[in-house]
C-alpha positions in Angstrom: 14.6 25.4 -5.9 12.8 25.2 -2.9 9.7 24.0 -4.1 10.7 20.1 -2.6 11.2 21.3 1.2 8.2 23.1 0.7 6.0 19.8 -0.6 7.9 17.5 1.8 7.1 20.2 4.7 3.2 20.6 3.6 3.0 16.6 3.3 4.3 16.3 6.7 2.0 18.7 7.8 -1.1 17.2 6.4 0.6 13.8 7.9 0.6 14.5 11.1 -3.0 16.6 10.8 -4.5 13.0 10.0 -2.8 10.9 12.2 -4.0 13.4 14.9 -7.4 13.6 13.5 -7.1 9.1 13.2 -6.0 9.1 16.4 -8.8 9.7 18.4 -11.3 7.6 16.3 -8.7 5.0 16.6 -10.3 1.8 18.0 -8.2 -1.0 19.5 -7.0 -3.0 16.8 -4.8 -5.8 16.0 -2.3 -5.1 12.7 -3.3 -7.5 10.1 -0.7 -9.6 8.7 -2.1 -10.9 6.0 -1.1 -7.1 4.2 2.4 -7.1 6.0 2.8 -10.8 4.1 1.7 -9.2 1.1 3.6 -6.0 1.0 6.2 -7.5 2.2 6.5 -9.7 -1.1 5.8 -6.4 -3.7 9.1 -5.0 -2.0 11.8 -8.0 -2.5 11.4 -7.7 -6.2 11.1 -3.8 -5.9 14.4 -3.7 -3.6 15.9 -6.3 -6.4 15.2 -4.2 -9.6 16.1 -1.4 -8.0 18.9 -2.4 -6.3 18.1 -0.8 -3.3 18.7 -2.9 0.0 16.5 -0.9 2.2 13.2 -2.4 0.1 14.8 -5.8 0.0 15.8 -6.0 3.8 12.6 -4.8 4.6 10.6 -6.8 2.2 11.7 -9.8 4.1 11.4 -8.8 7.7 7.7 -8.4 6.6 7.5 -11.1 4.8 8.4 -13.5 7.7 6.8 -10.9 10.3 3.3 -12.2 8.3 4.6 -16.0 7.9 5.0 -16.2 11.7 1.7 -14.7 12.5 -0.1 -16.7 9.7 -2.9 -17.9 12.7 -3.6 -14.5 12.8 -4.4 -13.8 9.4 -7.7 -12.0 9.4 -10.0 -13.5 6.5 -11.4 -11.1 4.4 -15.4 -11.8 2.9 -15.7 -13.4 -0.6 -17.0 -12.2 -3.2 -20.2 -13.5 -3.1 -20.9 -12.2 0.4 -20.3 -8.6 -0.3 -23.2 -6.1 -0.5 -23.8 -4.4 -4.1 -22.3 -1.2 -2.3 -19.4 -3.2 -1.3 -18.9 -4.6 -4.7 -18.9 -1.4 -6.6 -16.6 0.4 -3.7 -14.2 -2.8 -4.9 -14.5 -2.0 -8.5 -14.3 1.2 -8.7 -11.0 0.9 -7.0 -9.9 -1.9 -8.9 -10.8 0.5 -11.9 -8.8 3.0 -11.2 -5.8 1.0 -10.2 -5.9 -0.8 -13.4 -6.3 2.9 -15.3 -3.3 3.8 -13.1 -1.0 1.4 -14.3 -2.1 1.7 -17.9 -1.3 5.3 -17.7 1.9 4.6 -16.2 3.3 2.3 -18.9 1.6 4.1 -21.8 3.8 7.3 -20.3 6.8 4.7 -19.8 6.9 3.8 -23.3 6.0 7.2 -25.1 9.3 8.8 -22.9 11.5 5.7 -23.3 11.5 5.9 -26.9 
């Protein structure tokens, strides 16, 4: 039964050892609010499916904390002017995501049923 304060206390732990060890290679750094825009709009629906106001409400404030700092936006390369390490880096991750949600729905469906 304890098993959950445990994890939660060993995540924290390893948290906070990160952010420590982050901290001081840290450089100064403006947020980018291109990804607040964009996970800002993955939580509305989220907060909407699962009724749950806390991702809707805050879905929206960073959804419009991105829209008002659109000049901001930092623009990411193309494609096209990626290195060949770059690119596979990208889809490797983009491979594993997609394995990820396959998995996820493939376990959906087989419990569901």
């Amino acid at each position: 039964m304890a098993w959950p304060i445990i994890a939660a206390f060993v995540f924290l732990v390893l948290g906070l050892l990160i952010f420590l060890f982050k901290k001081k290679n840290i450089k100064d750094d403006k947020p980018n609010y291109k990804i607040l825009f964009i996970v800002g709009i993955t939580w509305i629906p989220l907060g909407i499916t699962t009724k749950n106001p806390g991702f809707l409400v805050g879905g929206l404030v960073m959804m419009v904390a991105g829209l008002l700092k659109k000049d901001q936006w930092r623009n990411e390369k193309k494609w096209s002017e990626l290195s060949p390490a770059e690119k596979k880096v990208k889809l490797a991750i983009i491979a594993l995501l997609t394995l990820m949600l396959v998995t996820g729905v493939v376990t959906f469906f087989m419990y569901n049923n």
